[in-house]
C-alpha positions in Angstrom: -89.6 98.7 62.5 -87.0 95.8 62.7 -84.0 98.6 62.3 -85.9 100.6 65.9 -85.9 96.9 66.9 -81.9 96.1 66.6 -81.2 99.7 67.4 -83.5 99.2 71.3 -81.5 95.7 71.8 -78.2 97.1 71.1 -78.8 100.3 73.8 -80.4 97.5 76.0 -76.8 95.4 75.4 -74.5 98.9 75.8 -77.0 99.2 79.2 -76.6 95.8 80.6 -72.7 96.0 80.1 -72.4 99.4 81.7 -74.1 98.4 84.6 -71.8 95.0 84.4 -68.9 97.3 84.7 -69.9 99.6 87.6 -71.0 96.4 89.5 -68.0 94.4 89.1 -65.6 97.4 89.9 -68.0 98.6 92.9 -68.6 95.5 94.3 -66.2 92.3 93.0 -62.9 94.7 94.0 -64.0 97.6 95.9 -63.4 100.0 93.4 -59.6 100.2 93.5 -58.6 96.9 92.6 -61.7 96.5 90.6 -61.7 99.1 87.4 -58.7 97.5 85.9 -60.2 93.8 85.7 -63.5 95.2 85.0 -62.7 97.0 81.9 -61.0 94.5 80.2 -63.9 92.2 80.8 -65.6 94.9 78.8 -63.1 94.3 76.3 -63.5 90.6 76.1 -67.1 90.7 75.3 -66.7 93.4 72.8 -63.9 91.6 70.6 -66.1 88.2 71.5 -69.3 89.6 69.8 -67.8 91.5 66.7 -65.4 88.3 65.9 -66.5 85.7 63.1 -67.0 83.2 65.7 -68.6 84.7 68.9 -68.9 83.0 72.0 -72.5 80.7 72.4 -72.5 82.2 76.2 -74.1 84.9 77.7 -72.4 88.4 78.0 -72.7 88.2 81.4 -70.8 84.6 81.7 -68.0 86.1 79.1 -67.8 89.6 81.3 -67.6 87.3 84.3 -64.3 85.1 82.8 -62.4 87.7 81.3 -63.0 89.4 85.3 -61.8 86.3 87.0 -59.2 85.5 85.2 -57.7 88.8 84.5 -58.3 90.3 88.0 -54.4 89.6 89.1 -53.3 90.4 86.6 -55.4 93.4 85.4 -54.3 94.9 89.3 -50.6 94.3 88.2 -51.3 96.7 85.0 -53.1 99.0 87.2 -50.5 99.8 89.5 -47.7 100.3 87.1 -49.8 102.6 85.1 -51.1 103.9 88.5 -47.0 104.1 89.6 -46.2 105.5 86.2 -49.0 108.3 86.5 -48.0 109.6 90.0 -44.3 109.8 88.6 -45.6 112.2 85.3 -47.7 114.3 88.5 -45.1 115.0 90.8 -42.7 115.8 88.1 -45.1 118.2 86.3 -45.8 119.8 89.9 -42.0 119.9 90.5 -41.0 121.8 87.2 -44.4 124.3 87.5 -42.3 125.8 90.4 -39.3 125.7 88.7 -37.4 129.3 88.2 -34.7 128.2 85.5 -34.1 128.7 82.2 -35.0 125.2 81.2 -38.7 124.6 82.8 -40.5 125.4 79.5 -37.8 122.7 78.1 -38.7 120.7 80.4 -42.1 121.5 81.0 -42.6 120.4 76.8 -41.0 117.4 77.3 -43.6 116.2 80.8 -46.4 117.1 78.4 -45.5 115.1 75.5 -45.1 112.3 77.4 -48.1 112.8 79.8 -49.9 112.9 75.9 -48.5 109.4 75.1 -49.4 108.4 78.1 -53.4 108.9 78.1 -52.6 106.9 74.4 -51.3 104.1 76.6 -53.9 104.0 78.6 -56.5 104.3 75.9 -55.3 100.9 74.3 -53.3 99.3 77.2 -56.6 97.2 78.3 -57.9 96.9 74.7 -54.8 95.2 73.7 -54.6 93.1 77.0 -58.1 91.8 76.2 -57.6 91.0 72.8 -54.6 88.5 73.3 -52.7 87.4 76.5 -49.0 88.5 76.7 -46.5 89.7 78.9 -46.5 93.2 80.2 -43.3 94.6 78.3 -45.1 92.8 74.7 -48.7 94.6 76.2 -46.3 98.4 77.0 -44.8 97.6 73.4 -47.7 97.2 71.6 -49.7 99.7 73.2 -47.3 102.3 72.7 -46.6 101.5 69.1 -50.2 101.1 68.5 -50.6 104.2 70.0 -48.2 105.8 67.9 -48.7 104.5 64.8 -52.9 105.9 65.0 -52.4 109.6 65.6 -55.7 110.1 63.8 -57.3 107.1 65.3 -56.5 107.5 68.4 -57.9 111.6 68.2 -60.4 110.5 66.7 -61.2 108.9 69.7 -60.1 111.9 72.4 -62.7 113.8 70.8 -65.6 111.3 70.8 -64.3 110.4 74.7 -64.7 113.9 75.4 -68.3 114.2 73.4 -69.6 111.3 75.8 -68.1 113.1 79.0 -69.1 116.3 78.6 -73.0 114.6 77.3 -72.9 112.9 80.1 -72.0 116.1 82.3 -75.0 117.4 81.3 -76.9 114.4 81.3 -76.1 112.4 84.3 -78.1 109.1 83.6 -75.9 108.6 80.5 -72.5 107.7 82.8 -75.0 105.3 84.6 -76.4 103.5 81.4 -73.3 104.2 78.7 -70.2 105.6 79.1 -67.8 102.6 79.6 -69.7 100.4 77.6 -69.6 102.4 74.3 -66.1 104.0 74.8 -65.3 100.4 75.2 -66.7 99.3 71.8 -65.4 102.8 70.1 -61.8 101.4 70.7 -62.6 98.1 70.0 -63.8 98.9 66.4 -61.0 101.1 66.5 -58.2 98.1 67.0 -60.1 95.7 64.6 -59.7 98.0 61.9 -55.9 98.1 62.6 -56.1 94.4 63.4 -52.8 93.8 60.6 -50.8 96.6 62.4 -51.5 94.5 65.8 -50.6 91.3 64.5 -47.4 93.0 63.0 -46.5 94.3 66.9 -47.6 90.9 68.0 -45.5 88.9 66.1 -41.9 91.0 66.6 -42.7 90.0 70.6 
């Protein structure tokens, strides 16, 4: 009975936050400028309630700092991964109508880095949550991080696309779920690689 009991107030918790998230991106930066912020205030609360020492607060007042006080910031990240995205598209859409002998060269090359890119942006936020830095130490760290947890991070891809494709199917589950637990999956993800962090960290 007490195990149904903690297992109900954690899907109330993922819930909540979820809802946090799609509020604070709908409404507290009309969507564009709000995703960015939004999610690493999901991150904030995460790494808050699984550390030693967790915040007294309320989720809702942590989610609400880490939004305010990352939202320039957080925007900044966006658009240089937002800049840095449009650049791998219209080069992949250039080289796709390429006739020469070196598009499949070519073409290899856009998709390896369009893969390390989706890694940067799995941990880019994570990491930006987890300790405050410039952007070249958070592009550093997120792409050796990235790098250094090929099974990690596919790990993660797969469970990604297990929520997306359950939530497909299941609509109500993007509403209650998605970001929050996606969220925590990489969360537990970095806290178990918390010594190769600090390594990246400290060579900043």
């Amino acid at each position: 009975m007490e195990k149904l009991q903690q297992i109900s107030e954690w899907l109330m918790r993922f819930a909540i936050l979820n809802l946090l998230w799609i509020g604070y991106t709908l409404v507290g930066g009309l969507v564009v400028f709000g995703v960015v912020p939004a999610t690493i205030a999901l991150f904030k609360v995460h790494f808050d309630r699984l550390s030693s020492d967790p915040d007294e607060r309320s989720d809702f007042r942590v989610f609400h700092e880490g939004f305010v006080q990352n939202f320039l910031k957080g925007n900044v990240l966006m658009l240089i991964l937002l800049a840095a995205g449009l650049f791998l598209y219209a080069d992949l859409y250039i080289v796709l109508r390429m006739d020469h002998f070196l598009m499949t060269f070519i073409f290899g090359i856009l998709i390896a880095l369009t893969v390390v890119y989706i890694l940067f942006l799995l941990y880019a936020p994570a990491i930006f949550a987890y300790k405050s830095r410039s952007f070249w130490g958070l592009m550093k760290a997120s792409f050796t991080f990235a790098m250094l947890s090929p099974v990690y991070s596919g790990s993660l891809l797969l469970a990604f696309g297990i929520i997306l494709y359950a939530g497909y199917q299941l609509p109500v589950i993007h509403l209650f779920f998605t970001a929050s637990i996606m969220s925590y999956l990489v969360t537990v993800v970095i806290l178990q690689n918390m010594e190769k962090l600090q390594r990246i960290s400290a060579r900043e």
